[in-house]
NUNUKOL-45537 format. One record per residue: residue in one letter; y, z, x of N, C-alpha, C, CB in turn. Coordinates in steps of 0.05 Angstrom, whole numbers, plus 5000, padded with zeros to 4 digits. Glycine has a CB too. Layout:
N
[r "a" [Y Z X] [Y Z X] [Y Z X] [Y Z X]]
...
***
This chain:
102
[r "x" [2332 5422 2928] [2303 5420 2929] [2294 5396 2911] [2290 5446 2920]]
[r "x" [2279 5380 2914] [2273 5360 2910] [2244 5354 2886] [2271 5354 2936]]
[r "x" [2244 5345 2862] [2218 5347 2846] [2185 5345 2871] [2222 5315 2822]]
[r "x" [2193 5330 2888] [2161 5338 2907] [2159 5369 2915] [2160 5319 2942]]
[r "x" [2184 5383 2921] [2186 5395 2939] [2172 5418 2918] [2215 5395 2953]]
[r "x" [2181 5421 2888] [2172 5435 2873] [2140 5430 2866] [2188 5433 2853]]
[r "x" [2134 5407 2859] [2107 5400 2858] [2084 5410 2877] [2106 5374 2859]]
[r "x" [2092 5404 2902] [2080 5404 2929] [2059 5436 2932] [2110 5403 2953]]
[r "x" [2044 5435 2934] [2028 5467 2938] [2002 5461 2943] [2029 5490 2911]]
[r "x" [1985 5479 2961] [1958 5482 2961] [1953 5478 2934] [1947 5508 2971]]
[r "x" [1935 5466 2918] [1918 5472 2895] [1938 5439 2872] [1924 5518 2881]]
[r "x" [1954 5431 2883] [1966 5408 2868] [1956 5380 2868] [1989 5406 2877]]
[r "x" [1949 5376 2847] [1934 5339 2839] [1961 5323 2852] [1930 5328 2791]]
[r "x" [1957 5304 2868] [1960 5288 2871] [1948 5259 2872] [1966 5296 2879]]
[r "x" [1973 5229 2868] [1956 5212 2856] [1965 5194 2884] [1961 5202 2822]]
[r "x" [1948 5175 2902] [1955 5160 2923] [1970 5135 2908] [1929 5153 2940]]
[r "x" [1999 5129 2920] [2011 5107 2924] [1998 5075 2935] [2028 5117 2940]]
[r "x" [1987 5079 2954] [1981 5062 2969] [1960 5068 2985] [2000 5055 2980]]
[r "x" [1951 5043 2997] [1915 5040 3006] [1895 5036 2988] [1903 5065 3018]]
[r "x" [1869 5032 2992] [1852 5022 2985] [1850 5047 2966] [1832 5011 3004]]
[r "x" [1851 5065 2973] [1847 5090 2943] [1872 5084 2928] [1847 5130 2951]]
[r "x" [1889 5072 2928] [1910 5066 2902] [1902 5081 2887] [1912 5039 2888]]
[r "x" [1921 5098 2869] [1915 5106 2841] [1888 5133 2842] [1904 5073 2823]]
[r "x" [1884 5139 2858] [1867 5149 2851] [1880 5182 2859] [1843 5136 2864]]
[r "x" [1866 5203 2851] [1879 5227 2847] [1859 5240 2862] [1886 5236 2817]]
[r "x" [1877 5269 2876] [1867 5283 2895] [1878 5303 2896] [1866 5274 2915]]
[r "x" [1859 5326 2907] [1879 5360 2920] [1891 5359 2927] [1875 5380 2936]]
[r "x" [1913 5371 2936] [1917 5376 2959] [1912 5413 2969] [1945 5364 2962]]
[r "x" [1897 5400 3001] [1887 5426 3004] [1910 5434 3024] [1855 5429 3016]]
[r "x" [1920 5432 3032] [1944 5430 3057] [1971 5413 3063] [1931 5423 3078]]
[r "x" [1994 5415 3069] [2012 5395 3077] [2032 5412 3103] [2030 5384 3047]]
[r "x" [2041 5397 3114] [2071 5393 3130] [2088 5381 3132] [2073 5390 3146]]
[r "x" [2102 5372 3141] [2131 5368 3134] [2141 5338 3133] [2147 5382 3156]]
[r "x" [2116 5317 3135] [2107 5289 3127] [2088 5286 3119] [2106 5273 3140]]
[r "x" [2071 5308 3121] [2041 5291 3114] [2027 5314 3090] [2016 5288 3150]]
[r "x" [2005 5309 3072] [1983 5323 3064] [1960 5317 3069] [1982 5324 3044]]
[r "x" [1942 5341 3063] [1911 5339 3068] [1907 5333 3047] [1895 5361 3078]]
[r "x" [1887 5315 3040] [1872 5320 3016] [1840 5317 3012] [1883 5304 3001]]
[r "x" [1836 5323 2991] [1801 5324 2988] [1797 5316 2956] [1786 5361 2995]]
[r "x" [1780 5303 2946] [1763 5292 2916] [1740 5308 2923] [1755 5253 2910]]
[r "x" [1727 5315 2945] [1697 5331 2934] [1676 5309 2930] [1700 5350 2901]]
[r "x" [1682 5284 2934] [1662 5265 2933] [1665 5242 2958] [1663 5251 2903]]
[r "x" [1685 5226 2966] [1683 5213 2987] [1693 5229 2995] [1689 5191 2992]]
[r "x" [1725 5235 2997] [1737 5256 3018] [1728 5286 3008] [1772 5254 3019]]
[r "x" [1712 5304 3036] [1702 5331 3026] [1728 5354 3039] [1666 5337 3039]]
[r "x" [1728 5370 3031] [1742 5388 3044] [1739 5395 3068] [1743 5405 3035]]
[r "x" [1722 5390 3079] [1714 5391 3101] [1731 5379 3124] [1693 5382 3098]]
[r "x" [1734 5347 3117] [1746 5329 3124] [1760 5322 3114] [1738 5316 3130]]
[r "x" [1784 5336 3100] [1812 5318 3090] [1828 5293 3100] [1831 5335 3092]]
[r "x" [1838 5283 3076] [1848 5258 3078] [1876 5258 3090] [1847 5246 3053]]
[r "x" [1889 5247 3114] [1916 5254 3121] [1935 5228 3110] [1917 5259 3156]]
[r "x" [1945 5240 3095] [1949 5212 3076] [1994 5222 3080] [1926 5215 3026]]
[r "x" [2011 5210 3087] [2046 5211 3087] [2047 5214 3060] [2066 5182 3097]]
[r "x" [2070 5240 3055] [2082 5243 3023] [2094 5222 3019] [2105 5266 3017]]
[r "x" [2108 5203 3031] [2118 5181 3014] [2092 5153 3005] [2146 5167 3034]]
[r "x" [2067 5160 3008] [2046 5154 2996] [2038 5163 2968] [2031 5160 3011]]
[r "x" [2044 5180 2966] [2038 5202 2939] [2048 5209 2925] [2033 5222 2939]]
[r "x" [2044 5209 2892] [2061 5217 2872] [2043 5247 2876] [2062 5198 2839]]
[r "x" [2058 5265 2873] [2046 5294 2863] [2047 5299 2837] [2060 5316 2873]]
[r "x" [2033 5306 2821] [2038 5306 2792] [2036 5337 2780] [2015 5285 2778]]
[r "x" [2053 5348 2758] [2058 5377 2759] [2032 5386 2749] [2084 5388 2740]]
[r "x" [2014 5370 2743] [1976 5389 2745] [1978 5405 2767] [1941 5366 2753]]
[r "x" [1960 5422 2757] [1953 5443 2781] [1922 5445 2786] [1965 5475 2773]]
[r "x" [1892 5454 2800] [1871 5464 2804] [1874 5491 2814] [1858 5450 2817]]
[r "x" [1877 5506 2788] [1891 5535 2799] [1851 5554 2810] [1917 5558 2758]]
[r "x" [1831 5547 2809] [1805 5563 2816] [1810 5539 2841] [1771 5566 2792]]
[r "x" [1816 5521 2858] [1822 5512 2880] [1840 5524 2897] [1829 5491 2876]]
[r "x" [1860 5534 2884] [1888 5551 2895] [1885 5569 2903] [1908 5558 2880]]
[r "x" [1864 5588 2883] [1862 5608 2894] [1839 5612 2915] [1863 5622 2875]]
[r "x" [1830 5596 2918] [1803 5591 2938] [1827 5602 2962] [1785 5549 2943]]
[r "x" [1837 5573 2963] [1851 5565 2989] [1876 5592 2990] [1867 5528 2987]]
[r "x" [1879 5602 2972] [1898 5634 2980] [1875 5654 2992] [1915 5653 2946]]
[r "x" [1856 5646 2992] [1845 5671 3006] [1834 5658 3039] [1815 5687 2985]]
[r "x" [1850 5627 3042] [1846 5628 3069] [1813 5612 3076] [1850 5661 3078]]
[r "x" [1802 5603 3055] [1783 5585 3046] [1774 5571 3041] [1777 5582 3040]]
[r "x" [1760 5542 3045] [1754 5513 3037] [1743 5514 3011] [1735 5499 3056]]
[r "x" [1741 5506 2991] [1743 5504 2971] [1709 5494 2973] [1768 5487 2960]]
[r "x" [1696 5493 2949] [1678 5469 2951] [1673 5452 2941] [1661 5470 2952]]
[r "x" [1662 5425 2950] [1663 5389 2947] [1653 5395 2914] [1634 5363 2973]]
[r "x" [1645 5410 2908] [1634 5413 2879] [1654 5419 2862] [1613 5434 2876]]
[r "x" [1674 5442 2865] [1692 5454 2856] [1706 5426 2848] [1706 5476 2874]]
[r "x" [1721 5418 2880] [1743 5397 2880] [1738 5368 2856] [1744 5386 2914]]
[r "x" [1707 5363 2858] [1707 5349 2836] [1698 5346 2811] [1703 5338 2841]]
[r "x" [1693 5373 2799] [1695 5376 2781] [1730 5379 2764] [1677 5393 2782]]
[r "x" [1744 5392 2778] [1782 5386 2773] [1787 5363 2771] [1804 5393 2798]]
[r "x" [1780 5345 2790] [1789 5319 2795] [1776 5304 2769] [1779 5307 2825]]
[r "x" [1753 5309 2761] [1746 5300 2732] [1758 5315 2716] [1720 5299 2723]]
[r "x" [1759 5327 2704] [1778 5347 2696] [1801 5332 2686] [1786 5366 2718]]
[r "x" [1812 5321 2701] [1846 5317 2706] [1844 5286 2695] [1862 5322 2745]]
[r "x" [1819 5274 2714] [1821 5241 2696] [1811 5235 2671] [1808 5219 2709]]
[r "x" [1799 5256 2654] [1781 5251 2634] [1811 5263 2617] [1746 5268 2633]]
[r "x" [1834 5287 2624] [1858 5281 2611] [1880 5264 2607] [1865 5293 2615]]
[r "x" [1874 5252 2638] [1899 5228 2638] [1886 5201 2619] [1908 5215 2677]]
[r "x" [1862 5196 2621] [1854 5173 2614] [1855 5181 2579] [1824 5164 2631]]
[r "x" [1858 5202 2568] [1869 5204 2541] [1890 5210 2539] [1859 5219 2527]]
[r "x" [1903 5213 2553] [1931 5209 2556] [1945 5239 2547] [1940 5181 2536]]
[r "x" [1926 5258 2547] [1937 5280 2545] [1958 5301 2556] [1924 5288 2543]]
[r "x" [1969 5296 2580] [1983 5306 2599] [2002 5301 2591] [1981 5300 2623]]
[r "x" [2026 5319 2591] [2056 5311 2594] [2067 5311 2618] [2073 5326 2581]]
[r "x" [2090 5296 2620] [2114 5302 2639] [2093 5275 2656] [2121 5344 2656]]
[r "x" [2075 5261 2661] [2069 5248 2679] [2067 5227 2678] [2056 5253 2687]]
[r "x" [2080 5209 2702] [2087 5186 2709] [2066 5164 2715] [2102 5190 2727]]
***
């Protein structure tokens, strides 16, 4: 099993490789067996996830566990929720508080 393969889950920050969102970090609300959905709650809404290839994406071991559990009960999360995590997560990286991430 592979470090994505562990990372990989409904409710997991991920950060885009490549495209015009470079660098920028996102849910994931969904994946299959090349691809993820994702959503920020501000351009991309859950509504309309982003279909973005795992070899695009670092997954990073953050989690949005009140996202996770949305989506365990079979539920879209909301554009509000998603970005408030997503700040959340960059107001830690940008102090550099996170471990383990690349």
């Amino acid at each position: 099993m592979s470090v994505l393969d562990e990372r990989l889950a409904p409710g997991s920050i991920a950060i885009s490789r490549a495209g015009r969102d470079r660098n920028k970090a996102f849910i994931v609300l969904r994946f299959d067996d090349t691809c993820a959905y994702l959503a920020d709650g501000k351009l991309r809404k859950a509504a309309k996830p982003k279909k973005k290839k795992l070899i695009h994406l670092t997954v990073t071991s953050a989690k949005a566990p009140k996202v996770a559990e949305v989506l365990a009960r079979g539920m879209l999360p909301a554009d509000s929720l998603l970005a408030e995590e997503i700040a959340l997560y960059d107001s830690l990286r940008k102090k550099g508080e996170l471990s383990g991430e690349k």
